[in-house]
LUMDOTOR-409138 format. One record per residue (C-alpha): residue in three letters; y, x, z. Coordinates in steps of 0.25 Angstrom, whole numbers, padded with zeros to 4 digits, always signed. Each point is the difference from the previous one (the first is absolute). Example, Ala and Ser with C-alpha at 12.3 -4.5 7.8 and 13.67 -1.06 7.14 Angstrom:
BEGIN
Ala-0018+0049+0031 Ser+0014+0006-0002 
! end
This chain:
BEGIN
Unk+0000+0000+0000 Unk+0014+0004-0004 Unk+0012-0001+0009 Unk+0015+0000+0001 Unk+0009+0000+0008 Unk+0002-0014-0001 Unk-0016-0003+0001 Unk+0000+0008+0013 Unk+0011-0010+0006 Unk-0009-0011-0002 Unk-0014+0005+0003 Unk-0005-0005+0013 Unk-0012+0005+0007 Unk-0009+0001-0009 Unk-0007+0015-0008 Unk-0011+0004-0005 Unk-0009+0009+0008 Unk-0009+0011-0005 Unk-0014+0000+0003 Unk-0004+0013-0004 Unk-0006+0012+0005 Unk+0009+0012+0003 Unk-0009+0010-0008 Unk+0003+0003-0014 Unk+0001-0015-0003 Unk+0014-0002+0011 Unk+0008-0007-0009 Unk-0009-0011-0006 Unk+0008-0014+0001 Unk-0010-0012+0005 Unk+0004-0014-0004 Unk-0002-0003+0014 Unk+0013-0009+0008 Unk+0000-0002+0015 Unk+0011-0007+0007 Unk+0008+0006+0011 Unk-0006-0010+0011 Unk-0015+0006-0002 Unk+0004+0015-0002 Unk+0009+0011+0008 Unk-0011+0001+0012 Unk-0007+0013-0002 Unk+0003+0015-0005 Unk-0009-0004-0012 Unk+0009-0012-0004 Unk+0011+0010+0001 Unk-0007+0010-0009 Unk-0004-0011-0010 Unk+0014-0004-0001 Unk+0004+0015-0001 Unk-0008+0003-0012 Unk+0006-0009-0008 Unk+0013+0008+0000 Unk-0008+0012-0006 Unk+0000-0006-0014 Unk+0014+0001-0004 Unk-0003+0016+0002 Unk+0003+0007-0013 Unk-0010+0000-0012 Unk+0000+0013-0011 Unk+0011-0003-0009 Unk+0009+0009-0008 Unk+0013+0001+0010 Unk+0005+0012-0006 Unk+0003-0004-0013 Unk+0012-0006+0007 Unk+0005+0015+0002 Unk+0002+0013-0009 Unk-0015+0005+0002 Unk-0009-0011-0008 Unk+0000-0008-0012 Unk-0007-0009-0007 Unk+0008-0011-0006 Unk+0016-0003+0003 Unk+0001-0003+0015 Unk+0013-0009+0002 Unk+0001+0006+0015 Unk+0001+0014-0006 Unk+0009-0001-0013 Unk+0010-0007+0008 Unk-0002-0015-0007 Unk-0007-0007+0011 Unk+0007-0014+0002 Unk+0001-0010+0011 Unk-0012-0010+0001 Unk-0002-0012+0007 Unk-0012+0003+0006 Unk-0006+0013+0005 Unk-0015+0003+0006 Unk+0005+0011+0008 Unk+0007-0010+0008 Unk-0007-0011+0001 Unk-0012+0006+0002 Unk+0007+0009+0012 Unk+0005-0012+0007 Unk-0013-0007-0001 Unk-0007+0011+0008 Unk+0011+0001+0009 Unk-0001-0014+0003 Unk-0016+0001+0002 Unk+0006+0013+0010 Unk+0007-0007+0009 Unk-0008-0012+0002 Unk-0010+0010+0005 Unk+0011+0007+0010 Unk+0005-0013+0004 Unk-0015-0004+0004 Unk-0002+0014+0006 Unk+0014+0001+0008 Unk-0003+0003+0014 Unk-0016+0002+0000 Unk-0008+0011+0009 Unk-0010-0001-0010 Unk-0003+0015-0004 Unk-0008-0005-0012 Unk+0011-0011-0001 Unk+0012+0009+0000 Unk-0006+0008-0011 Unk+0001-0010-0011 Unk+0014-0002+0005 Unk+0002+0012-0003 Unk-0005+0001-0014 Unk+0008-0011-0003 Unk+0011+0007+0005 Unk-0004+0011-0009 Unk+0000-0010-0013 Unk+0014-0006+0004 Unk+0004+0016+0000 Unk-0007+0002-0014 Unk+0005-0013-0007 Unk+0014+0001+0006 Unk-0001+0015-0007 Unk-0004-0005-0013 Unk+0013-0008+0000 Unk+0009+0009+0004 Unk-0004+0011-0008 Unk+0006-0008-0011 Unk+0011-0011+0003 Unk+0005+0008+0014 Unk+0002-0009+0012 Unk-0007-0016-0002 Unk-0001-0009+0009 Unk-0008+0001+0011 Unk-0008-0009+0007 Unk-0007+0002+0012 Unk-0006-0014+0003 Unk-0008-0011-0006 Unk+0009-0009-0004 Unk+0000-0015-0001 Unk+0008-0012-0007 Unk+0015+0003+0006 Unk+0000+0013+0007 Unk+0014+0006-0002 Unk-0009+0013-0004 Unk-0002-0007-0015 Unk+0012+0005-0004 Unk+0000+0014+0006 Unk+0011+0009-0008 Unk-0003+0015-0004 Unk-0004+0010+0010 Unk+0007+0013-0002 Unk-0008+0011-0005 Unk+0000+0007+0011 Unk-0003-0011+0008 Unk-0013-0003-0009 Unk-0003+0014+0003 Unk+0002+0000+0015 Unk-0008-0014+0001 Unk-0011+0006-0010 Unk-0002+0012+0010 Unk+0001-0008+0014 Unk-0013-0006-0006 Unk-0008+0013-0002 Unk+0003+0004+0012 Unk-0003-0012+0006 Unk-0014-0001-0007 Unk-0004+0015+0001 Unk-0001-0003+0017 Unk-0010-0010-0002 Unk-0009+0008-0014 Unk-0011+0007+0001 Unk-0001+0014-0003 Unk-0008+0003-0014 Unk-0010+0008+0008 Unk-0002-0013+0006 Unk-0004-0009-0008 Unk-0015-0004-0002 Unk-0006-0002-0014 Unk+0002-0014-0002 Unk+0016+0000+0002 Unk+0003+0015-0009 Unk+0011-0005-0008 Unk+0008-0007+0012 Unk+0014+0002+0003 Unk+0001+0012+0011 Unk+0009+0007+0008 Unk+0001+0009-0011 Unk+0004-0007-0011 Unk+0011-0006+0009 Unk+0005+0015+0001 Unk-0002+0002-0014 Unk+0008-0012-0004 Unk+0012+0003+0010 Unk+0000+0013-0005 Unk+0001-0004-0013 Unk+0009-0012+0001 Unk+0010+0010+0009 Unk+0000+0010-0011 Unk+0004-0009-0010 Unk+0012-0006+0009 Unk+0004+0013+0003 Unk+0002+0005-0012 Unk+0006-0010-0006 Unk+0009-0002+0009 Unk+0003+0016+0000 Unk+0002+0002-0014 Unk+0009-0013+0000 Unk+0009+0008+0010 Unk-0003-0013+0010 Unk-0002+0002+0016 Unk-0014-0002+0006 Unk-0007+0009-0008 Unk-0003+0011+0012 Unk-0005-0011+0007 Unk-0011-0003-0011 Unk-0002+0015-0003 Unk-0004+0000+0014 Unk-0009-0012+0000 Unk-0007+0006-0013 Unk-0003+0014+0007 Unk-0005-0007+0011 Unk-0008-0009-0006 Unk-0007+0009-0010 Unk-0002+0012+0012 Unk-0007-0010+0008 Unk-0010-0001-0009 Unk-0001+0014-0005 Unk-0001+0004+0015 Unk-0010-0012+0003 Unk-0011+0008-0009 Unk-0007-0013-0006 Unk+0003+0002-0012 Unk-0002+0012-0011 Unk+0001+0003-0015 Unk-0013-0003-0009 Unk-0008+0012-0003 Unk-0013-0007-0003 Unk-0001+0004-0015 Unk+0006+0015+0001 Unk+0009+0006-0010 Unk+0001-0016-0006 Unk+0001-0006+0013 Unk+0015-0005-0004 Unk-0007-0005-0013 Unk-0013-0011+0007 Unk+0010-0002+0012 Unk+0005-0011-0009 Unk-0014-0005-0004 Unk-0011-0003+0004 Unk-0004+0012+0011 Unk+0013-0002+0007 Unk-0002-0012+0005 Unk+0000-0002+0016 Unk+0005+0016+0000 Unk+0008+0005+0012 Unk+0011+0000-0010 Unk+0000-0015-0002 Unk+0011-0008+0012 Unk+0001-0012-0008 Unk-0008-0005-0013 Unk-0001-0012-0008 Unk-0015-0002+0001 Unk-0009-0003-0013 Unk-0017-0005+0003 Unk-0009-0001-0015 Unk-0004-0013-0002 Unk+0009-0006+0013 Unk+0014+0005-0004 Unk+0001+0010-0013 Unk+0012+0008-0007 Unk+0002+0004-0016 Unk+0008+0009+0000 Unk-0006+0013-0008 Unk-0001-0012-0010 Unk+0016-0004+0002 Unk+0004+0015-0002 Unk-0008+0001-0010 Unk+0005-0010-0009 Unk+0014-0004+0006 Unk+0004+0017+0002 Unk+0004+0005+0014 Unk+0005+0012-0008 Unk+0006+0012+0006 Unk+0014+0003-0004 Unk+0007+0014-0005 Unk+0010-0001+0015 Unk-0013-0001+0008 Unk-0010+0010-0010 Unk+0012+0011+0002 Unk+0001+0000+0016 Unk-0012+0004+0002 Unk+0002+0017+0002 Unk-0009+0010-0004 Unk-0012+0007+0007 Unk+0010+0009+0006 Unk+0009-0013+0006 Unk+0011+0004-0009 Unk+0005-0011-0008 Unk-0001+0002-0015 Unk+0015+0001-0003 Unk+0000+0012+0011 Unk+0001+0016-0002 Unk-0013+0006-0001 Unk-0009-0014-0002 Unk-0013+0000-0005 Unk+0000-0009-0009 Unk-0004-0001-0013 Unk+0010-0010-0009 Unk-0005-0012-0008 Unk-0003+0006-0012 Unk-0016-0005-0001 Unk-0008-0011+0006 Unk-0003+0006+0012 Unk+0010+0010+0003 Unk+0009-0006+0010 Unk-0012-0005+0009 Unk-0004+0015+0001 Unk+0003+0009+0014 Unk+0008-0013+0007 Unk-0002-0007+0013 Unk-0015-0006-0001 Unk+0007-0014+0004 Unk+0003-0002-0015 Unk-0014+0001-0006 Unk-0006-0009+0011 Unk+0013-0008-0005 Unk-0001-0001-0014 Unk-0010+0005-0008 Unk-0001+0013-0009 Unk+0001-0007-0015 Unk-0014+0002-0006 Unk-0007+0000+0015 Unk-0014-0004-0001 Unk-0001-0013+0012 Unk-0007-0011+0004 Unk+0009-0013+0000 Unk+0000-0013-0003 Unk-0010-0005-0013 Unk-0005+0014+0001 Unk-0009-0001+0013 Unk-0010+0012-0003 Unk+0006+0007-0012 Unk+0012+0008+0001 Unk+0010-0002-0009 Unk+0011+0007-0005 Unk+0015-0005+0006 Unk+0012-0001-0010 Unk+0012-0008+0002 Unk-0004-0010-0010 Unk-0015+0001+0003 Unk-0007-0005+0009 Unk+0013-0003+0007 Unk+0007-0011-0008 Unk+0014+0003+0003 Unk+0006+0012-0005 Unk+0014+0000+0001 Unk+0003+0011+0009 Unk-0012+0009-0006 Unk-0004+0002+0014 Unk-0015-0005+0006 Unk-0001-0007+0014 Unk-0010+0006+0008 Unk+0000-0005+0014 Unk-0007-0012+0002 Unk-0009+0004-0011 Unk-0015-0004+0006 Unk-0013+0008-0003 Unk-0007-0015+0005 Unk-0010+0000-0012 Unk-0003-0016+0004 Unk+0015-0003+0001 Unk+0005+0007-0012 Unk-0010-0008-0010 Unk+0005-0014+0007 Unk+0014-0006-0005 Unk+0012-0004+0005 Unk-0003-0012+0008 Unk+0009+0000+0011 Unk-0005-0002+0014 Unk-0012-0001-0007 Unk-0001+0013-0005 Unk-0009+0011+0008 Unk+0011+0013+0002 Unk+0001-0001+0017 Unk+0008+0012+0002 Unk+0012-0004+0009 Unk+0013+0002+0000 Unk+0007+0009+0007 Unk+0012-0007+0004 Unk+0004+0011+0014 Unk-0008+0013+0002 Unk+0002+0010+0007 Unk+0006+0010-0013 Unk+0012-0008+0001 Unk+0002-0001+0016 Unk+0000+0017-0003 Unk+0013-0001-0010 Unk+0005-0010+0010 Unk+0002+0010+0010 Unk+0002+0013-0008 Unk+0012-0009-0008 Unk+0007-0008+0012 Unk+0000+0013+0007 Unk+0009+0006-0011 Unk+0008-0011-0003 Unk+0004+0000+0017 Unk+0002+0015+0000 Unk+0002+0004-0014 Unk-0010+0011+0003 Unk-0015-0001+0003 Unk-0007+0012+0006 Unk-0011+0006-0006 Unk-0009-0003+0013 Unk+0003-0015-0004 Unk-0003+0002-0015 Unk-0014+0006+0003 Unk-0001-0015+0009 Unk+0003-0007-0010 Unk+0001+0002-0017 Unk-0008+0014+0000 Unk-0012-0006+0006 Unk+0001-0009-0013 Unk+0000+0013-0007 Unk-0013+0006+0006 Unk-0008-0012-0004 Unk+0004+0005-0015 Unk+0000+0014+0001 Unk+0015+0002-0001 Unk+0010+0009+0006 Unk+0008-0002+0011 Unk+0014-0006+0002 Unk+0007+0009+0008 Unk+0016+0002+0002 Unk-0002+0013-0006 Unk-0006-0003-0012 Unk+0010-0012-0002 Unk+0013+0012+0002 Unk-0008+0012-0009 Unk-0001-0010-0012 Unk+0013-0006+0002 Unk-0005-0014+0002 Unk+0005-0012+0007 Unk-0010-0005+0012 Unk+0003-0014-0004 Unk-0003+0000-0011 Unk-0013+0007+0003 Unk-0003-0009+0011 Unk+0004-0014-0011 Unk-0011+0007-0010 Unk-0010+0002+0010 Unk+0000-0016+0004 Unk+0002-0004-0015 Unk-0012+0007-0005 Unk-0009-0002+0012 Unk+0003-0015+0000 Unk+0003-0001-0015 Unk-0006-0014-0006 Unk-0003-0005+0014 Unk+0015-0008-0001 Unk+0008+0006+0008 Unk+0010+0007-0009 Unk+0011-0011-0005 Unk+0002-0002+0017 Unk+0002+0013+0001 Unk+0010+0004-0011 Unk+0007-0012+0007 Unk+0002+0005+0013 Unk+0004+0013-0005 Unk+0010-0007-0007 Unk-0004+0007-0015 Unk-0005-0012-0006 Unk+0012+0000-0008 Unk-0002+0014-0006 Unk-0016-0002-0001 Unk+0000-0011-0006 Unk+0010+0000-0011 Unk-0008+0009-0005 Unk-0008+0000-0015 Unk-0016-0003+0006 Unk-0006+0012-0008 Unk-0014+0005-0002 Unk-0007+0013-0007 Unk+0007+0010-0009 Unk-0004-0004-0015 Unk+0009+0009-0007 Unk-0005+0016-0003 Unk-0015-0004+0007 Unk-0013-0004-0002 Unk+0003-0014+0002 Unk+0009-0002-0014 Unk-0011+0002-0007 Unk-0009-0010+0006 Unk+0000-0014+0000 Unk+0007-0008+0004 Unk+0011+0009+0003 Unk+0000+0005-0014 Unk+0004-0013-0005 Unk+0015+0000-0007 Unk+0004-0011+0014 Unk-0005+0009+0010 Unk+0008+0013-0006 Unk+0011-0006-0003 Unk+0001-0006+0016 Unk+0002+0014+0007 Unk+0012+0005+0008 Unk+0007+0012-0004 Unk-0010+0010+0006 Unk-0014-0006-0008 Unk-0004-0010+0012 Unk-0004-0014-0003 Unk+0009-0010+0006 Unk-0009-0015+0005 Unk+0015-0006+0002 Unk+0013+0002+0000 Unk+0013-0008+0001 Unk-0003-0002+0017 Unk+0009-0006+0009 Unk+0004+0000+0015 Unk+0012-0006+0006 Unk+0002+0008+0014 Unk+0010-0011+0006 Unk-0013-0010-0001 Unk-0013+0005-0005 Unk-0004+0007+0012 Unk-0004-0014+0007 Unk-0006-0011-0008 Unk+0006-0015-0002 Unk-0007-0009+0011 Unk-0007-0013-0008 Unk+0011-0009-0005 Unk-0008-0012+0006 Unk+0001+0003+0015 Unk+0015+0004-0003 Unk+0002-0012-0005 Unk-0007-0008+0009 Unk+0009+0006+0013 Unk+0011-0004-0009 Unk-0004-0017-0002 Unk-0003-0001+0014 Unk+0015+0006+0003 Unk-0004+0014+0005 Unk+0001+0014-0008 Unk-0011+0011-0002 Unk+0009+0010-0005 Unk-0005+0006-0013 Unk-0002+0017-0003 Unk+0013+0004-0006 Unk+0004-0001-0015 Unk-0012-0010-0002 
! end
């Protein structure tokens, strides 16, 4: 069921509970309904109702084409023509699971239930995670900390200030992470819960996100929220639950994102897939749609050495042949995209390797490059089809692990103290260098090559966390959105290399759509309008609604 904002005004009392297991198959939806009169009397009612708010936890789907580092098609978010709409899942959906989250926390208030006060407190956790998902991309919103009913005053609740959506967003983790569990401590049945910390995780990102936008925006606060995020993030660094995957050796970085990465001690929270209870397609959706890698993303990552390939005394080896700029660079790339003429497994090609160009087996080809996270070896799923949930990939999603809590830490530290030590960089991004084999970040190395540690530190989290939809928040709390994202989307070098003279990129269209220095340009002509486009337009519907009943929702400026 969809809501708005309106809907949740007049929904009384009534949701649908999940009757599920909380193994691989947590966030399967019963068409069971039970009133209010017959339920709210044990922990299990309360966990029942709980589960439901896990199914609005994000799916795989291709958030980074909204930013400067993937393309498969023209992304209205990204090119700057995204209009206002009526209507928007984002928020109704959020609102929904919020209403679902309070109803549980109003049922909950006061008990001494320990096994009670848990599910509070994952519901407190949800109202955290859905209130992020909308202020991530309107700023403040209403906020409604009650059930409501016909009348109450709270129908008509104005904007929240950003900061007070922030603020309101944290109270609740720290609130629920009292009353969680400790990863280490939960039993088999119940891996995948909500724990103490993926509350952690949640405030630390949450914090880092207001801190910095509010930093780079010259706005006060931001201190306040660096601190949280440092906070936040030590406490699960210091709390040893969690480490970074090393199951599959050198491509441990590679099958953490498949199927041998599931339940890891990297994973804080994932979206959860089960064959033949609750499945996902996406090597088929990448396959055919492109989730295609970028020439902004394929140029950050640095060579063997950690120099990046514009610097004195780089290693690398230029673009002039197929292969020649994968060669001697940070082994995050190839697990990344793949090498053009790689022999793999994939989909429709389940024992058989076959070879991998832009335009074959990968049906997308207008960036030249080849998608290769999320790429199963399943020999059963990769000879299934596209059929939704009904498809047999199970790998999860992971939506927070513990790679990102690291570059929390290491990138609130610098943007508190505009320095980070190299004790602290050996905490945090350089162990996400050992797993790869890569050189240290060290002050020293960052002065004797005449780098920028900023910078250093924004490539790290791009290309660790590249595909996996963080970036277009990112380069909007940094405040460079409106440099990134005017810029031409471009792909592989066709001019004066092996690629002009294979098709399709020997065709007359494709040489002819090449910027001055050879490189293929996948779109041009982007726009961004700083005084609006770093927020989104809230739904023309519940604008308008506040507006009919005599009250105002004030809308994002300049939409």
């Amino acid at each position: 069921m969809k809501f708005e904002l309106s809907h949740y005004r007049t929904y009384l009392l009534l949701f649908a509970v999940i009757c599920c297991s909380c193994n691989k198959n947590l966030n399967l939806v019963s068409q069971d309904s039970i009133t209010d009169a017959t339920f709210w009397k044990t922990g299990n009612d309360f966990k029942l109702a709980a589960n439901n708010l896990y199914n609005g936890l994000d799916r795989f789907g291709e958030e980074d084409t909204e930013s400067d580092i993937a393309f498969n098609v023209p992304n209205s978010v990204s090119n700057g023509n995204l209009q206002p709409s009526e209507t928007s899942d984002q928020w109704n959906n959020s609102y929904g699971y919020i209403r679902s989250a309070n109803n549980i926390i109003e049922k909950g208030a006061g008990t001494t239930d320990a096994e009670i006060k848990r599910y509070v407190a994952e519901a407190k956790f949800f109202r955290a995670w859905y209130y992020w998902k909308l202020l991530r991309i309107y700023g403040g919103i209403p906020l409604i900390t009650k059930v409501l009913s016909t009348g109450d005053p709270e129908l008509f609740t104005p904007r929240a200030t950003r900061m007070e959506t922030a603020d309101m967003i944290l109270k609740d983790l720290d609130e629920a992470k009292n009353d969680l569990p400790l990863q280490s401590d939960l039993s088999a049945p119940d891996i995948g819960r909500i724990s103490k910390g993926a509350a952690l995780a949640l405030s630390a990102r949450v914090a880092l996100f207001e801190g910095t936008w509010e930093k780079f925006r010259g706005d006060a606060g931001a201190t306040k929220y660096l601190d949280k995020a440092i906070a936040s993030s030590g406490e699960v660094i210091n709390g040893g639950a969690y480490t970074l995957y090393t199951g599959s050796g050198a491509q441990s970085y590679r099958y953490l994102f498949l199927e041998p990465g599931d339940d890891s001690k990297e994973s804080i929270l994932d979206r959860r897939f089960a064959r033949n209870i609750l499945g996902q397609d996406v090597p088929y959706m990448y396959d055919q749609d492109g989730y295609n890698p970028s020439r902004k993303l394929v140029d950050m990552y640095l060579d063997k050495n950690g120099l990046p390939i514009t610097a004195a005394g780089t290693v690398f080896h230029g673009y002039s042949t197929f292969t020649s700029e994968y060669q001697d660079r940070d082994p995050r790339m190839t697990m990344t995209m793949i090498i053009p003429g790689t022999l793999t497994n994939r989909v429709f090609y389940p024992v058989t390797k076959v070879a991998n160009w832009p335009d074959k087996p990968q049906r997308n080809f207008n960036t030249g490059y080849i998608l290769y996270k999320y790429m199963s070896e399943d020999p059963v799923a990769n000879n299934s089809g596209r059929l939704g949930d009904a498809s047999l990939f199970d790998f999860d999603r992971h939506l927070i692990r513990y790679a990102e809590v690291l570059l929390i830490y290491a990138e609130a530290v610098f943007e508190k103290n505009g320095v980070i030590s190299d004790n602290d960089l050996n905490l945090s991004v350089n162990k996400l260098r050992d797993r790869v084999n890569m050189p240290h970040l060290s002050n020293a190395f960052v002065a004797a090559h005449q780098l920028d540690m900023r910078t250093e530190l924004r490539r790290e989290r791009t290309i660790e966390l590249a595909l996996e939809g963080f970036r277009y928040d990112d380069i909007r709390r940094w405040k460079t959105a409106e440099t990134e994202l005017r810029q031409d989307i471009k792909g592989i070098k066709i001019t004066g290399t092996g690629w002009a003279t294979r098709a399709p990129y020997s065709d007359a269209s494709y040489l002819s759509k090449v910027d001055a220095n050879g490189f293929l340009i996948a779109e041009k002509d982007r726009k961004f309008d700083p005084a609006k486009d770093y927020l989104q337009p809230l739904p023309t519907k519940e604008v308008a609604f506040y507006t009919t009943n005599g009250k105002t929702l004030e809308q994002n400026p300049g939409w």
